[in-house]
N, C-alpha and C positions, 0 to 999 in steps of 0.2 A: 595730897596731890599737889605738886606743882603748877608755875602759873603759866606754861602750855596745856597742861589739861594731859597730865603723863602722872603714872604711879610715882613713888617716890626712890621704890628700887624693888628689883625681880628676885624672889628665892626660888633657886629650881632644888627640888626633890633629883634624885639620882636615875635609877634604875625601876623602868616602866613609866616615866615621867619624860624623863632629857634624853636616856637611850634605852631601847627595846632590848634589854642586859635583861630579863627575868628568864627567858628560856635558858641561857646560858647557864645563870645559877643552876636550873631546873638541873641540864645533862650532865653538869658536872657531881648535882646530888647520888643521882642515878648511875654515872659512872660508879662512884665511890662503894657502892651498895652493891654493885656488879663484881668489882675487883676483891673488895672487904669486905663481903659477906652484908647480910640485911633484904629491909626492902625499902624502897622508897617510888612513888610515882609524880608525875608531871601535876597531879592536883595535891598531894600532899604537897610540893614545892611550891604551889599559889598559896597554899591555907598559911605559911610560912615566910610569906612576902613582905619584906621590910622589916621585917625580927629582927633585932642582933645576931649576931655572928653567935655569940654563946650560946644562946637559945636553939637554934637553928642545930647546932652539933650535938645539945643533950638528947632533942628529941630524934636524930640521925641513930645515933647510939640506943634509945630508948627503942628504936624499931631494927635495932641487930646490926648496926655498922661497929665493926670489930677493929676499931682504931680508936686507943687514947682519946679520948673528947676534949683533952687542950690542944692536940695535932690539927683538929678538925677543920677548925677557923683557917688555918693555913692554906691547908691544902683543898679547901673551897678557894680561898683568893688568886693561888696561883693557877687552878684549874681555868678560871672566871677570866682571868689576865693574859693567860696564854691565849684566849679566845677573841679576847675584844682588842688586843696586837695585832692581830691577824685580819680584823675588822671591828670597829666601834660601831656598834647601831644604833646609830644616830635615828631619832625617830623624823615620821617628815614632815617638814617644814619648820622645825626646830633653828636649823642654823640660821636660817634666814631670820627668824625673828630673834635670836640674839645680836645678830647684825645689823638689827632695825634698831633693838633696844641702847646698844654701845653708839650706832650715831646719833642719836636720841639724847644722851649724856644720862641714859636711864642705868644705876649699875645692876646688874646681876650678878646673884651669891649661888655657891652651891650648898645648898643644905644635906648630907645625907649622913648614915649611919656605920656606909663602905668605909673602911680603911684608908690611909692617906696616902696610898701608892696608887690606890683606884680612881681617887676624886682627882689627883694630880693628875694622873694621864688623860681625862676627861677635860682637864680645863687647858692642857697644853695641846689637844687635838679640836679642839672650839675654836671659831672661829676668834683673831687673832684681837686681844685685849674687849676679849665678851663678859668675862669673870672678874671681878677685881678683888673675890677672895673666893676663898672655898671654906667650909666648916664640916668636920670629920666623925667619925667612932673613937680616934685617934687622939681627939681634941681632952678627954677628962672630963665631960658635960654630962649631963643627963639624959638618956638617950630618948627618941619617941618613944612614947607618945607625950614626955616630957616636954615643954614647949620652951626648954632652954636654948637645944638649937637657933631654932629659929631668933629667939632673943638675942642671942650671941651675932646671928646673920645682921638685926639691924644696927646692934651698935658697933658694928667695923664698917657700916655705909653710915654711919654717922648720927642713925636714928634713935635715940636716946629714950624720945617722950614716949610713954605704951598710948598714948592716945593719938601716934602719927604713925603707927603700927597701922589703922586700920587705909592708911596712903599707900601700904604696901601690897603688893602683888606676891602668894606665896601657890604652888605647883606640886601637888602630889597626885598619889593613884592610891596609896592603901592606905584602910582604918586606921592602922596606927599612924604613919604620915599626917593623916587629916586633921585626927587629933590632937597632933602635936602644932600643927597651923593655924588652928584657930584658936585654940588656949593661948597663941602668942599675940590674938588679936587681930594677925593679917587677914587681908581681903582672899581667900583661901578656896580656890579652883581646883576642881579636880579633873585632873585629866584620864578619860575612860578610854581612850581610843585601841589601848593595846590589854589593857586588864580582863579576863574573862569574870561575864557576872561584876562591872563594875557596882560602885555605892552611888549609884546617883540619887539617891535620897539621905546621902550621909548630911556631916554638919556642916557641909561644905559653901560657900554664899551661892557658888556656881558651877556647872559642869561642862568640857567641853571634849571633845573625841577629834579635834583634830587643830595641828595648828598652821595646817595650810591658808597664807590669807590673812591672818591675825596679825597686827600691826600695835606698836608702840601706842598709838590713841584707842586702840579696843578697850585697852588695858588699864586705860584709863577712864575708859568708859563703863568698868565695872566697879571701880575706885568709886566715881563719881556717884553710878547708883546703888549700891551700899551705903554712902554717905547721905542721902537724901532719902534712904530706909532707918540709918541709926538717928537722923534728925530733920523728922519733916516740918 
């Protein structure tokens, strides 16, 4: 933590985290199973939340979607992208608190596992210099619940040491997400407010369902006690 008493820098998770993009996925599975044969429903698309892209297509196919399984990843993306063009769902109180965090001089990274046309649109519709990078599916990394991401997230804000990892503030909503956030060390929040049946007993330090109101020293104020729990 820095010496205002602010994390060291914000990772947000993507979709069900920074925008309410999971129904999206959902209609667009469901489209596909309509048009292409199969079946697929709105809870199997939660069981499938935060999977890779490849995953997500064998088990499509696995349940009767009568299209090539390397097509698949695609035409999820563009289904997903015609949608959030049309509207990002931004969750709420979101933009405000990366607008708290950039005048703050706190950076935020995006972490996710989307494609790099998806994370790009997301950080070019944010509010203006919130992001000062983004890290992808796209990137060649290891994916969640592997905690490479996340690793990768600290050393382009500069965070090198794994033991100023726990200075950082990291934002997901699914197991594997969490997973991969705490294996990286960071002070690792899970945000429940849009997830059905969230993990609020997961590995997670804390959990919170909405970020109306939550300010750059909250955030630090969870840094802080985490830090006076890993050394009293």
């Amino acid at each position: 933590m820095d010496g205002d008493g602010l994390p060291l820098a914000v990772f947000w998770d993507m979709d069900g985290t920074l925008i309410d993009s999971e129904p999206y996925w959902h209609q667009v599975e469901i489209e596909l199973t309509q048009q292409y044969g199969g079946y697929w429903n709105d809870e199997m698309g939660w069981q499938v939340s935060g999977k890779p892209l490849p995953q997500v297509a064998r088990l499509l196919r696995e349940h009767g979607l009568q299209v090539p399984e390397e097509d698949i990843p695609g035409m999820l993306i563009d289904g997903v992208a015609r949608k959030e063009q049309e509207r990002m769902p931004w969750i709420s109180g979101v933009f405000d608190l990366l607008e708290a965090l950039s005048q703050s001089g706190v950076p935020s990274v995006l972490v996710t596992t989307s494609p790099r046309r998806m994370a790009r649109a997301v950080v070019e519709q944010a509010p203006r210099g919130a992001f000062v990078d983004f890290v992808c599916g796209d990137d060649g990394l290891a994916q969640k619940p592997d905690p490479a991401p996340y690793l990768h997230a600290a050393k382009l804000v500069g965070v090198k040491e794994a033991d100023c990892l726990s200075a950082c503030i990291a934002f997901e909503d699914s197991a594997t997400g969490l997973r991969s956030a705490v294996a990286s060390g960071a002070t690792t929040i899970a945000f429940t407010g849009v997830t059905p049946n969230p993990r609020v007993d997961g590995p997670q330090f804390a959990s919170i369902d909405s970020y109306v109101g939550l300010g750059p020293s909250d955030l630090g104020a969870f840094v802080a006690d985490r830090g006076s729990r890993l050394h009293p």
